[in-house]
C-alpha positions as CSV (number, residue, x, y, z in Angstrom):
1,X,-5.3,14.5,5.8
2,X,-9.1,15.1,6.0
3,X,-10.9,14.9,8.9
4,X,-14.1,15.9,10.5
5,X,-13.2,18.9,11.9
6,X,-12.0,22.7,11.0
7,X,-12.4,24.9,8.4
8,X,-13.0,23.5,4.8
9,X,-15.5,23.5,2.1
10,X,-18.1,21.3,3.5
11,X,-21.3,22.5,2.3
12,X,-22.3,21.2,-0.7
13,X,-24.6,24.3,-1.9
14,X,-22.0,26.2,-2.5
15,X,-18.1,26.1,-3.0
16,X,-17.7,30.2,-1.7
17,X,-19.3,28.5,1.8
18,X,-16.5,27.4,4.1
19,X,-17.8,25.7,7.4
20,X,-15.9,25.1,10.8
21,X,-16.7,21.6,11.8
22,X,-18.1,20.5,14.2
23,X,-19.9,23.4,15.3
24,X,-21.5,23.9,11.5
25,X,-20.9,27.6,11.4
26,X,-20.3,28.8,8.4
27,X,-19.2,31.8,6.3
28,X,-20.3,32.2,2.8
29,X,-19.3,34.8,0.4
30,X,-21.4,35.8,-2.6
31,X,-21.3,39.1,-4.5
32,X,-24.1,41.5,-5.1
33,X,-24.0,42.8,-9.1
34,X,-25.6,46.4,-9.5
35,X,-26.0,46.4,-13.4
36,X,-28.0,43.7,-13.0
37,X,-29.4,44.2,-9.5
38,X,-28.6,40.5,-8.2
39,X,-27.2,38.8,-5.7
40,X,-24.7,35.5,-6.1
41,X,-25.5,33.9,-3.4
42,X,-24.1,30.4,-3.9
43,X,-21.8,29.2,-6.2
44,X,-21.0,25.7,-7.8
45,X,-18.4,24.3,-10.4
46,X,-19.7,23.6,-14.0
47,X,-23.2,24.9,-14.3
48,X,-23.3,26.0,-17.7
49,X,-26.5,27.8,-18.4
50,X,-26.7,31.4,-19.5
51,X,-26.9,33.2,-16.7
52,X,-25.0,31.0,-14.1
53,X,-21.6,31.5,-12.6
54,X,-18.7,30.7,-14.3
55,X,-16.9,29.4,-11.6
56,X,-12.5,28.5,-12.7
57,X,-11.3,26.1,-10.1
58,X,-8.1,26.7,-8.9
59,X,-5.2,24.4,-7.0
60,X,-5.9,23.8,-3.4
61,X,-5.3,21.5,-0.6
62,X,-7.5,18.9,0.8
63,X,-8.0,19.7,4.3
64,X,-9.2,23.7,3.2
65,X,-5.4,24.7,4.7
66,X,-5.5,26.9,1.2
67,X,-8.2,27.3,-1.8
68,X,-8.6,29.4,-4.9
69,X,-10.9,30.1,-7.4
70,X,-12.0,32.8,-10.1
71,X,-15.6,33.6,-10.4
72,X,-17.8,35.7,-13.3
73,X,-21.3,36.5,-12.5
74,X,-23.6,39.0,-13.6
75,X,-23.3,39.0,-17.5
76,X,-26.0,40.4,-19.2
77,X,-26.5,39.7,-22.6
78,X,-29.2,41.1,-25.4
79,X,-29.1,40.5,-28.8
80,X,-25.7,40.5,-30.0
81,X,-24.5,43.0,-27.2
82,X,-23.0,42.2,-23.5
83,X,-22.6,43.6,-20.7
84,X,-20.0,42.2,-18.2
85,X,-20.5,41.0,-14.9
86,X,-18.3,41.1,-12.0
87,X,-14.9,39.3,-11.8
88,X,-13.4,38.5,-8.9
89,X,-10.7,36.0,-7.6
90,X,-11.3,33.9,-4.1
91,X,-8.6,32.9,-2.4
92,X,-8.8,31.0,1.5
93,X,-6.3,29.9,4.1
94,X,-6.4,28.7,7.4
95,X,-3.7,28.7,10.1
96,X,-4.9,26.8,13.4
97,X,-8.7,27.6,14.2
98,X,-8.5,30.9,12.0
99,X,-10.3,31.3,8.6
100,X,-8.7,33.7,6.4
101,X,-10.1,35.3,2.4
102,X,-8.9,37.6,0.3
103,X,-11.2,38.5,-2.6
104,X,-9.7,40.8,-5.6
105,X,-12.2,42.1,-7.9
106,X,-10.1,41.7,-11.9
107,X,-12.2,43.8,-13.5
108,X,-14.1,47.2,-13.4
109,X,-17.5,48.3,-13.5
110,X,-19.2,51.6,-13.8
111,X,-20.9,51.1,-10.0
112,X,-18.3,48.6,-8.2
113,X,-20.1,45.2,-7.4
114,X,-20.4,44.7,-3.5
115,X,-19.1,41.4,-1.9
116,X,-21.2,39.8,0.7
117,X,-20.0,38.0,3.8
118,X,-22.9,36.1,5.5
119,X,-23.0,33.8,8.4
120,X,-25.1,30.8,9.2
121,X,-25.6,27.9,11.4
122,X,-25.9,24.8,9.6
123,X,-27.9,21.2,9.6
124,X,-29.9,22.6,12.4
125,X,-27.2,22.6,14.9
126,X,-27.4,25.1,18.0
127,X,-26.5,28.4,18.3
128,X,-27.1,32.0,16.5
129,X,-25.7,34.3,14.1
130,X,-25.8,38.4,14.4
131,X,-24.7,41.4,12.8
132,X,-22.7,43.9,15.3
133,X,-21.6,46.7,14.1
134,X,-19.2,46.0,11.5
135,X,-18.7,42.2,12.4
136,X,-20.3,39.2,12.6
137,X,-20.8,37.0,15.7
138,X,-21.4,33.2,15.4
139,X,-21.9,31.8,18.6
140,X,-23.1,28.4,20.9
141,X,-23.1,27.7,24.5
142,X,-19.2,26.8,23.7
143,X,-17.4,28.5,20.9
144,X,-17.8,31.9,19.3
145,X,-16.1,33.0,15.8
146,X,-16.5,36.9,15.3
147,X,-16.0,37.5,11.2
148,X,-14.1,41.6,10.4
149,X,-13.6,42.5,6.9
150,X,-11.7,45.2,5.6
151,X,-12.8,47.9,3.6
152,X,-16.1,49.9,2.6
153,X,-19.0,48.8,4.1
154,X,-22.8,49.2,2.5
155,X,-24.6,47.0,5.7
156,X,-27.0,49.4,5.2
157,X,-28.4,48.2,2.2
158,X,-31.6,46.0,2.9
159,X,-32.1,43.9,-0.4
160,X,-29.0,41.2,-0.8
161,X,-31.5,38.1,-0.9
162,X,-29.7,36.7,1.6
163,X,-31.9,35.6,4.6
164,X,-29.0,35.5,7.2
165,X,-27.2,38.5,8.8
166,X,-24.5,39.6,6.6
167,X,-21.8,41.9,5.5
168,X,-21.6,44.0,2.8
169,X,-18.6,45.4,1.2
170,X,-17.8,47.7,-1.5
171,X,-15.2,45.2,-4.4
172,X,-13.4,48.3,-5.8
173,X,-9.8,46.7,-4.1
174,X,-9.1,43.6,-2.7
175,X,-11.0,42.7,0.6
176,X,-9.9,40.6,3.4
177,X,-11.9,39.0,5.7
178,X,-10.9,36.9,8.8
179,X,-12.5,34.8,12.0
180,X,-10.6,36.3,14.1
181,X,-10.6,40.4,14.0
182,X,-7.3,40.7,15.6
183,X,-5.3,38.8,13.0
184,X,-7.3,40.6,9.9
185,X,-4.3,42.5,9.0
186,X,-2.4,38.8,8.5
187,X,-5.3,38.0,5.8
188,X,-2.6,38.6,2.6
189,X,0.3,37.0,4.6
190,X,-1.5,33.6,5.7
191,X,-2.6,33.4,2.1
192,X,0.4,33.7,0.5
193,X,2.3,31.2,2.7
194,X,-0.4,28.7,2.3
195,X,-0.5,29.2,-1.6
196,X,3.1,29.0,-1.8
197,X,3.1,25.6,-0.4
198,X,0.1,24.2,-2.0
199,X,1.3,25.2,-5.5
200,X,5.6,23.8,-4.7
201,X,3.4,20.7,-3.6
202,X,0.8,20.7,-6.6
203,X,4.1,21.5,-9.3
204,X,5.3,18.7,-7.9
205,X,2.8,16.2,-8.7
206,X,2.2,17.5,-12.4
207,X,-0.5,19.2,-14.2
208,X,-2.9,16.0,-14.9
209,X,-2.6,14.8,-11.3
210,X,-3.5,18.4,-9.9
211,X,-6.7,18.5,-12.2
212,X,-7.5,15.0,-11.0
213,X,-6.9,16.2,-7.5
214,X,-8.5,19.6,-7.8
215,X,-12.1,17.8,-8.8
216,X,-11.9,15.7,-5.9
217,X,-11.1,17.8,-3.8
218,X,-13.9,20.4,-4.7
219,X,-16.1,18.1,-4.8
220,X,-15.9,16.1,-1.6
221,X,-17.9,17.4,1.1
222,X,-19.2,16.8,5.0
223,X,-22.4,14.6,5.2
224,X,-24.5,15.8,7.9
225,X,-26.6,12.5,8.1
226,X,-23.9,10.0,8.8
227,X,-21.9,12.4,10.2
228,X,-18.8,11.6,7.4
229,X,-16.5,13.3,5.3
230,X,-17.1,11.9,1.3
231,X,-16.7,12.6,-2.3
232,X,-20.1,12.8,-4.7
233,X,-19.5,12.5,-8.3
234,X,-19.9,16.3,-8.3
235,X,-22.1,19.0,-6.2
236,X,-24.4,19.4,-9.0
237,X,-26.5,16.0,-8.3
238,X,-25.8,16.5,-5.1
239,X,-27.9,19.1,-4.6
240,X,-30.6,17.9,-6.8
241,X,-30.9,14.7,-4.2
242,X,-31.5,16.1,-0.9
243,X,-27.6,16.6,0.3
244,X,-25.5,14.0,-1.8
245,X,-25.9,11.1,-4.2
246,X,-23.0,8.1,-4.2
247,X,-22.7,5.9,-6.6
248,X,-21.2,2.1,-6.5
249,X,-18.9,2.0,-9.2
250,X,-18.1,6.3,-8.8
251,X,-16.9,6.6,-5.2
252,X,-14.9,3.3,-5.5
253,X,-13.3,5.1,-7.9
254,X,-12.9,8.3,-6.2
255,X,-11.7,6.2,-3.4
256,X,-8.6,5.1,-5.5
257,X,-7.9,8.2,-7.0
258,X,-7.8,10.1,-3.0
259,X,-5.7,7.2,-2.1
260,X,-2.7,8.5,-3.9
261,X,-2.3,11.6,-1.4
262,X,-5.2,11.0,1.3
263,X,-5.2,7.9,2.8
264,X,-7.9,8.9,5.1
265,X,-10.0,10.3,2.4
266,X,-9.9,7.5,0.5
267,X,-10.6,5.1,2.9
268,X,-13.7,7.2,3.9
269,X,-15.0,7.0,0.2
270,X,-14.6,3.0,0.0
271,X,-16.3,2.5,3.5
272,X,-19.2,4.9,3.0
273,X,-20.3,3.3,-0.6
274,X,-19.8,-0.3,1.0
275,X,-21.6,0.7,4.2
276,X,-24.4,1.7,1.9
277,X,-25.0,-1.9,1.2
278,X,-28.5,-3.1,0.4
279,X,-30.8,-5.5,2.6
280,X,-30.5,-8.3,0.1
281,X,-26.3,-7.9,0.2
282,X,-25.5,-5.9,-2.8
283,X,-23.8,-2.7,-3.1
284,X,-26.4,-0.3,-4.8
285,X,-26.6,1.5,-8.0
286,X,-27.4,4.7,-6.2
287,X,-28.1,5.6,-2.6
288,X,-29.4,9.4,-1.4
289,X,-29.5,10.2,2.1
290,X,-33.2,10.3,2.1
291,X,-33.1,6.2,2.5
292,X,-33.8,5.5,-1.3
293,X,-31.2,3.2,-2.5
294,X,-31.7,0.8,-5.6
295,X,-32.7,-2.0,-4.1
296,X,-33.4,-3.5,-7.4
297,X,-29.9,-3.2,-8.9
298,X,-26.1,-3.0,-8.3
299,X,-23.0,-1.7,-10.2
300,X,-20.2,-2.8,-11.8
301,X,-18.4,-4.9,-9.2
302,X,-15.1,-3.1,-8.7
303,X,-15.3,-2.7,-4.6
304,X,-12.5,-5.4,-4.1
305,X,-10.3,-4.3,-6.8
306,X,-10.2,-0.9,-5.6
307,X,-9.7,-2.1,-2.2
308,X,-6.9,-4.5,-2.8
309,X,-5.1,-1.1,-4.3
310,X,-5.8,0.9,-1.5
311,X,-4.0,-2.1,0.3
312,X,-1.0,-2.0,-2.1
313,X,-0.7,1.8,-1.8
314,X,-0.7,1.7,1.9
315,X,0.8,-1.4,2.9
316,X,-2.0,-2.6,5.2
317,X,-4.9,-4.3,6.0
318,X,-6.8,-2.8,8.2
319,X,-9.1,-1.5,5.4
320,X,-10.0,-5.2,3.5
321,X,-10.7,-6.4,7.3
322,X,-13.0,-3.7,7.9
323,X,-14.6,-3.8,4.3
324,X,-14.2,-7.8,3.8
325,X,-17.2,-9.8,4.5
326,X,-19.8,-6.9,3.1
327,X,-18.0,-7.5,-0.3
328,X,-18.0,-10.9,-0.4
329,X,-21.6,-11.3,0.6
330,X,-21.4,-9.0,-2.4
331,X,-19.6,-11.6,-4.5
332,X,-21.8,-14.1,-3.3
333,X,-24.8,-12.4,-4.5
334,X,-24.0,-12.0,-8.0
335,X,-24.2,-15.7,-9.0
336,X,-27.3,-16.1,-6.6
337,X,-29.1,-13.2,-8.5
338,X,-27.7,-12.7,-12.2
339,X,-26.1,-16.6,-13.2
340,X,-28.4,-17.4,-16.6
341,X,-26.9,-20.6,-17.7
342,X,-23.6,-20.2,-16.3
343,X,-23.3,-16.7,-17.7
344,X,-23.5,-13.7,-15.8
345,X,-26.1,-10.9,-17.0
346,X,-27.3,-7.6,-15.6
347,X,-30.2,-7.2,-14.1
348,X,-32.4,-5.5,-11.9
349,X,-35.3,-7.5,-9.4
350,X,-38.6,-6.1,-7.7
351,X,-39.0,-5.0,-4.6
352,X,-41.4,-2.7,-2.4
353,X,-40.9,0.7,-2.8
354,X,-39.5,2.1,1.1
355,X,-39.3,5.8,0.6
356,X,-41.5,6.7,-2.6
357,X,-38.8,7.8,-5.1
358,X,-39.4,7.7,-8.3
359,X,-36.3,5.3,-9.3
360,X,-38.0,2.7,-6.7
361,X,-40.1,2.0,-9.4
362,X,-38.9,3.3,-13.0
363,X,-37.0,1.1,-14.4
364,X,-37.9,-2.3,-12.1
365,X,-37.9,-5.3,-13.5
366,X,-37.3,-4.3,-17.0
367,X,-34.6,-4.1,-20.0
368,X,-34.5,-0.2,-18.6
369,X,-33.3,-1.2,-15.1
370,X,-31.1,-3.8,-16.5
371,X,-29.2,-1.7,-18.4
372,X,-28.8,0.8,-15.5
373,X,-27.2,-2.0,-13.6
374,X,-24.1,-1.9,-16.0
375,X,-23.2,1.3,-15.5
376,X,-23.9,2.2,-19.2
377,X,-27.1,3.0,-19.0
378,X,-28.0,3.8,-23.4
379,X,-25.5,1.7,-24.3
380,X,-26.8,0.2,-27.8
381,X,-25.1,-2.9,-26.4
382,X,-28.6,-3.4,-24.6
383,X,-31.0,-1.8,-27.4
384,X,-32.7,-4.9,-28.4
385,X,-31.8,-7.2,-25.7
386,X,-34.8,-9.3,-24.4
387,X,-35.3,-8.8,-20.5
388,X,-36.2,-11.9,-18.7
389,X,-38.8,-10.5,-15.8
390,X,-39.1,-14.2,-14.2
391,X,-35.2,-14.3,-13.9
392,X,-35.4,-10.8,-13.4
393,X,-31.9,-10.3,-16.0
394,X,-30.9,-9.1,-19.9
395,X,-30.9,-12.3,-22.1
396,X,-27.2,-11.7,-22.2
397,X,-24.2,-13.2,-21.4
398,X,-22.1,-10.0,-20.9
399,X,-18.3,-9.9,-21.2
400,X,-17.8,-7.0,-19.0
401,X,-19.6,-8.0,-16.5
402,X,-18.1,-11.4,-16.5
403,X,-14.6,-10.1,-16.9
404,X,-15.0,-7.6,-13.9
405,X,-16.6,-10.5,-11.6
406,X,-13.8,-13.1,-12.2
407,X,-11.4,-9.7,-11.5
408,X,-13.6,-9.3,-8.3
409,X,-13.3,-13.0,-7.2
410,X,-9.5,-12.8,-7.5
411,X,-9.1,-9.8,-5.6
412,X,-10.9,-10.7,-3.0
413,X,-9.4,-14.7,-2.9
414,X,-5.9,-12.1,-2.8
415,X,-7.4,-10.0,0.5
416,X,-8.3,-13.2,2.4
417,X,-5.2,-14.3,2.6
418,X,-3.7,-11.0,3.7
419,X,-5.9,-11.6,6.5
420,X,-6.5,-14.8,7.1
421,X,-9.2,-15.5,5.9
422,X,-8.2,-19.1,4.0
423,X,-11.7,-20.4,4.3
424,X,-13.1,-18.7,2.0
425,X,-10.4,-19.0,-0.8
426,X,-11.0,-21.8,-2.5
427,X,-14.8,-20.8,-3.2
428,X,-13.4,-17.9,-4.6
429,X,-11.1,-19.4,-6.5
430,X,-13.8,-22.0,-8.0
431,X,-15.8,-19.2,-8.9
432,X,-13.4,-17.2,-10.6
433,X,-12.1,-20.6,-12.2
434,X,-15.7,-21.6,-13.5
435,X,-16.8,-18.5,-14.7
436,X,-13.1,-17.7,-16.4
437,X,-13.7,-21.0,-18.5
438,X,-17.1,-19.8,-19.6
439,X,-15.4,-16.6,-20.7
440,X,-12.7,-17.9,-22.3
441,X,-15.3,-20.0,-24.3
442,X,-17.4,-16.7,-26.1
443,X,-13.9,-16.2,-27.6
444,X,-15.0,-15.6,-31.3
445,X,-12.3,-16.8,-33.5
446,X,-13.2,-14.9,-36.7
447,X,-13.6,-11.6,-35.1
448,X,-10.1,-11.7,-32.5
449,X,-12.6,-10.7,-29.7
450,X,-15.0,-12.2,-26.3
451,X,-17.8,-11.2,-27.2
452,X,-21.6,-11.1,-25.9
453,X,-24.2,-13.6,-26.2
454,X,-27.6,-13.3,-26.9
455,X,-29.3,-15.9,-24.2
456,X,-32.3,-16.1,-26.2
457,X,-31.1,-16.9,-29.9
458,X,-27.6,-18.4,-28.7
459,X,-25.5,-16.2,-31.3
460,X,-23.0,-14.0,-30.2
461,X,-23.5,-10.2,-30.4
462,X,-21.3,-8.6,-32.6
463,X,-22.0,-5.0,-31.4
464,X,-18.4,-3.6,-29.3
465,X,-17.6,-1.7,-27.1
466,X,-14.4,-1.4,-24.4
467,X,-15.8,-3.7,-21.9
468,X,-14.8,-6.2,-24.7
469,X,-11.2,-5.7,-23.8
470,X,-12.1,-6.0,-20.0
471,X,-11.1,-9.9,-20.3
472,X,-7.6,-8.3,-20.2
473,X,-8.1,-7.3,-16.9
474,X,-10.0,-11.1,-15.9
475,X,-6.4,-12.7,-17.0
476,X,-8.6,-14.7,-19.3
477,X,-7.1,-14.2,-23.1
478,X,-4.0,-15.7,-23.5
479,X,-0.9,-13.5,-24.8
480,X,-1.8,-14.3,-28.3
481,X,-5.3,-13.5,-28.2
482,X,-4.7,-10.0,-26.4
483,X,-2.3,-9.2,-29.0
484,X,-4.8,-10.4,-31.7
485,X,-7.7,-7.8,-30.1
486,X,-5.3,-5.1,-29.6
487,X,-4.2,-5.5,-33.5
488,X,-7.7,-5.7,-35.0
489,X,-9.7,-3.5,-32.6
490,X,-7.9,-1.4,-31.0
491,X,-5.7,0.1,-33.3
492,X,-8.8,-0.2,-36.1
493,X,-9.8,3.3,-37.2
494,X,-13.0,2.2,-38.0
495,X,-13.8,0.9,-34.3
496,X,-11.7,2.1,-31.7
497,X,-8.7,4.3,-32.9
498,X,-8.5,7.7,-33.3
499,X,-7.4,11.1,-32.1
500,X,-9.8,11.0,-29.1
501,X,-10.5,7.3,-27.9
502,X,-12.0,5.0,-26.6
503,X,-15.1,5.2,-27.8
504,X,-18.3,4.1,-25.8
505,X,-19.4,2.0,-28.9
506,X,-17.1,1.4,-32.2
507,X,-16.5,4.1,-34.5
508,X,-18.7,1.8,-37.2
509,X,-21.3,1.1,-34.8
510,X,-25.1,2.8,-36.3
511,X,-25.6,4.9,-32.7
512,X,-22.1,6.4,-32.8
513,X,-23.3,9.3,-34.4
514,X,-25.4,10.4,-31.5
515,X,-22.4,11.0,-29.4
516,X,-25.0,11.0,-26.4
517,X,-24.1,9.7,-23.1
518,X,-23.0,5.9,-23.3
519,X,-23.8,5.9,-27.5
520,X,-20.1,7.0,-28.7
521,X,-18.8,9.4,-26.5
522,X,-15.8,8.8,-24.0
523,X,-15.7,7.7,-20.3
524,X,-12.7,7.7,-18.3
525,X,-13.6,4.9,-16.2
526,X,-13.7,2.8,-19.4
527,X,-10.3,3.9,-20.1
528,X,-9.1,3.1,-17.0
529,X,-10.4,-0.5,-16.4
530,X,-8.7,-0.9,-20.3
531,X,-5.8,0.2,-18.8
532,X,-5.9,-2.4,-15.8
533,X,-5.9,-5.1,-18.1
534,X,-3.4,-3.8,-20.4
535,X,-1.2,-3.6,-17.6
536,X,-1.3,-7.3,-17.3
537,X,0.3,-8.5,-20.6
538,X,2.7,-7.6,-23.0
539,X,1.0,-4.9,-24.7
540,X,3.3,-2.0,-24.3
541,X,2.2,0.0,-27.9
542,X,-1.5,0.1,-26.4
543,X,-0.4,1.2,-23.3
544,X,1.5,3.8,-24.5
545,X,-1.3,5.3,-26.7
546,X,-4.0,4.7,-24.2
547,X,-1.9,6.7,-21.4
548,X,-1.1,9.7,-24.1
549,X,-4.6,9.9,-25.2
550,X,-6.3,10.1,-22.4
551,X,-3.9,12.5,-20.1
552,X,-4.9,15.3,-23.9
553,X,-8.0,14.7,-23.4
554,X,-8.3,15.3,-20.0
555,X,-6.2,18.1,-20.6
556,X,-8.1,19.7,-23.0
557,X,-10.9,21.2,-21.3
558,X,-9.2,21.6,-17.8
559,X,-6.9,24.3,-20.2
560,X,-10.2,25.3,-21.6
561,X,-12.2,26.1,-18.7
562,X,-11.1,24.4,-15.9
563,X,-13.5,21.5,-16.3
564,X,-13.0,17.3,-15.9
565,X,-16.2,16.2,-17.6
566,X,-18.4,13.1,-17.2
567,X,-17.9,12.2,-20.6
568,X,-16.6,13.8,-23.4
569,X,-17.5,13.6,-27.5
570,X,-15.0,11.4,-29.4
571,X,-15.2,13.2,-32.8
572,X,-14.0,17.2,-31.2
573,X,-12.5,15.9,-27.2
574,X,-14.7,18.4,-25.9
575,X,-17.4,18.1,-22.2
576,X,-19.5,21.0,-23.1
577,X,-20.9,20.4,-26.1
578,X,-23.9,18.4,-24.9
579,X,-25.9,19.0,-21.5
580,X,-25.5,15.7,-20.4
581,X,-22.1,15.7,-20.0
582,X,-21.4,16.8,-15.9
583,X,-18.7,19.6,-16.1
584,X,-16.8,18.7,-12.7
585,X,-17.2,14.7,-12.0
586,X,-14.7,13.4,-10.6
587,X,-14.7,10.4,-12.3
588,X,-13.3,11.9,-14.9
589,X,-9.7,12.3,-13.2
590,X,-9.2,8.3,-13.9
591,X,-8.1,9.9,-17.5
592,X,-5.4,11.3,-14.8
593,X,-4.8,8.5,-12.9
594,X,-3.8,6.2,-15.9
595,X,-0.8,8.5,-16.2
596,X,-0.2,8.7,-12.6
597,X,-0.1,4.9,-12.5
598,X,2.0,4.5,-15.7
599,X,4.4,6.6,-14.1
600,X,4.6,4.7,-10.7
């Protein structure tokens, strides 16, 4: 379980920092490089520039009981000639209040790289850090942690760039380093019997549940603001927005992917993105812990889905009575704010600006913003799409939103009676019921598909993408009709079939040879929503190929490089070949998940 206390990996700067909670005292590692004269100070999973870490994930467990990683930095490169850096593998354990490393260096140098072992007091809590002797001492009026490490020391080099008091130790053998002085001779044994259960645990659960779990698990973190343990899409943004970013549709997700081994974890993710909640009702695009949330625009509505799982996984309530009337007012909003004509359309509304940021204002009120509240930000779906600033909504009656909305109402109508909440199920119900018929009525006959309409013009948009088989999910085609889209789109080579799917657009579709962001390459959270609905009729051919496809491509690049990508390029499978493509995001496990739910 994780909770808010002990050792763990709670800083978000860097995943070599572990922190004791709730004192905020931390010990971060970092390794001074002498062919290069640098110091790694921090470290964080998929930065892919030149001369950044390479950092390898390894297995590990979520409360910080054992971690593991490998780690390159220090590569020097000119012309066609390198030099290496230092390698080194990081491995962690914790038995009661004691923190325990052992760092092994895996390759040699001509001068040995040095390891550093600095301590610090973090968020501004009380208390002080010095160097003594050959230890560390952090203290406060109530608790003190004395760090010991084994080996060579160099403290009396003055230039590490660190700006706390530190250790230094020569990495020509492996190096253990402990809280606790008298147990530093345990360092190898505590790590080996935490790393032996881990792994019989993570062999267990497979290879595409552990990389699943391994993201997440990096990646969630301790939020010193509201004083919470979550999961942001990855450390990366993170630490580009002041400490973390969540977003709506993201850490719902995260919150069902946590839920199959962390309850509390995953009931922590779904409270803090619903608790984010804007003024106006709505759960927000984007929220930072700086106060600026989108206060123009939501998400893709998949709270109550996500928490009617959580439900089913657990056997409970208590998390849909907690959660229950901030999603309805939720529900409640979308007709109230994005109903054109009986169809629902994304949007985004004005407002005044409350903190200054610049996505308080880029992007209001215009086709932009509008787009942004789907999820899909460059989706061609939207590329010549009027924007309505009166109604303050895309001319366009969108099947995925639509489908996901009458999904939402029906989840929700499900949670109320769990809890007894009968008066509100009938107006659930209606609204699921009224905006199912207008669904089921942008069936297109000639094409086998739902498909967008154009508010302005009245035609229907012929552009597809897989939020066209989202009514699967709504329970709005009937067997026939699924059967009839599976057939001609799914399976079509020319749209959505292939040896890497689904595609963020069709295959035939002009922008699908961009392969940028939304405009052809993969999403996992696509997949899985397909999935969903698949699940829900006779399909078992599509289900098949949708589970196979997407546990190789996950696969793929965690093999590769230990990465679970934002999005990945449908013509090669692969996350790294484009910048814009986040190389630890957790979403990207839900390629995991779909296997881990077929196999349920």
């Amino acid at each position: 379980m994780t909770c808010k206390q002990g050792w763990n990996t709670w800083n978000v700067r860097s995943v070599l920092s572990h922190v004791l909670l709730p004192e905020g005292f931390a010990i971060s590692l970092g390794v001074k490089v002498y062919s290069s004269g640098c110091c790694l100070r921090e470290a964080l999973i998929g930065r892919m520039g030149k001369r950044d870490e390479i950092v390898i994930p390894g297995p590990r467990s979520y409360d910080g009981t054992y971690t593991t990683l490998s780690l390159e930095w220090g590569a020097i490169r000119v012309k066609e000639k390198e030099w290496p850096g230092a390698k080194l593998k990081v491995e962690t354990a914790v038995d009661g209040d004691d923190w325990f490393a052992v760092v092994t260096p895996l390759n040699k140098l001509i001068q040995a790289p040095a390891l550093s072992i600095s301590g610090a007091i973090l968020w501004n809590r009380p208390g002080m850090v010095r160097r003594d002797g050959d230890t560390l001492r952090i203290e406060n009026a109530n608790r003190t942690v004395v760090v010991a490490a084994s080996g060579s020391m160099r403290n009396d080099e003055p230039v590490t760039e660190l700006d706390t008091p530190y250790l230094l130790v020569e990495l020509t053998r492996p190096v253990f380093v402990c809280s606790n002085p008298a147990r530093l001779s345990e360092c190898a044994d505590m790590v080996v019997g935490n790393r032996d259960k881990v792994l019989a645990e993570r062999k267990a659960l497979g290879e595409v549940y552990n990389a699943m779990q391994t993201c997440l698990a990096w990646d969630t973190i301790y939020d010193p603001f509201k004083n919470r343990v979550i999961s942001p899409v990855s450390r990366i943004w993170s630490c580009a927005s002041g400490g973390w970013t969540l977003f709506d549709w993201d850490t719902y997700f995260a919150a069902w992917m946590a839920g199959v081994e962390n309850k509390e974890l995953a009931y922590a993710n779904a409270i803090a993105i619903t608790e984010e909640a804007t003024e106006s009702g709505f759960i927000p695009n984007m929220a930072h812990p700086s106060g600026t949330k989108t206060r123009d625009r939501s998400q893709p509505p998949v709270g109550a889905i996500t928490v009617q799982a959580l439900c089913d996984m657990f056997s409970e309530t208590v998390l849909a009575e907690k959660l229950f009337d901030a999603l309805l007012m939720w529900n409640r909003w979308w007709p109230q704010h994005r109903d054109f004509e009986g169809y629902l359309c994304w949007g985004t509304s004005p407002y005044e600006p409350v903190t200054g940021n610049v996505w308080e204002t880029h992007g209001v009120n215009d086709r932009f913003g509008g787009a942004l509240e789907s999820g899909l930000d460059n989706s061609p779906m939207y590329d010549d799409v009027p924007f309505d600033t009166d109604k303050h909504v895309l001319m366009l009656g969108d099947v995925g939103l639509m489908s996901l909305y009458i999904a939402d109402c029906k989840a929700l109508a499900d949670l109320a009676g769990r809890i007894g909440r009968h008066d509100v199920v009938d107006e659930l119900d209606e609204r699921a019921s009224k905006y199912a018929d207008k669904l089921a009525s942008m069936w297109c006959e000639d094409s086998a598909m739902f498909l967008n309409r154009n508010l302005a013009t009245g035609d229907p948009c012929k552009r597809l993408s897989p939020v066209h088989f989202y009514p699967l999910l709504a329970g709005v085609p009937t067997q026939e009709q699924a059967q009839r889209m599976i057939d001609a789109h799914f399976f079509n080579p020319e749209e959505f079939w292939g040896e890497w799917i689904l595609p963020s657009i069709a295959r035939n579709d002009p922008a699908y040879p961009e392969q940028e962001y939304w405009r052809g390459r993969i999403w996992a959270p696509m997949n899985f929503l397909v999935y969903l609905g698949l699940r829900k009729y006779d399909l078992p051919e599509a289900r098949k190929a949708l589970v196979q496809k997407s546990e190789a491509l996950l696969l793929k690049e965690w093999r590769e490089h230990g990465h679970v990508h934002e999005n990945y390029n449908c013509e090669t499978g692969s996350g790294c070949d484009v910048g814009s493509s986040d190389a630890f995001y957790h979403w990207g496990g839900l390629l995991g998940m779909i296997s881990y739910l077929d196999n349920c």
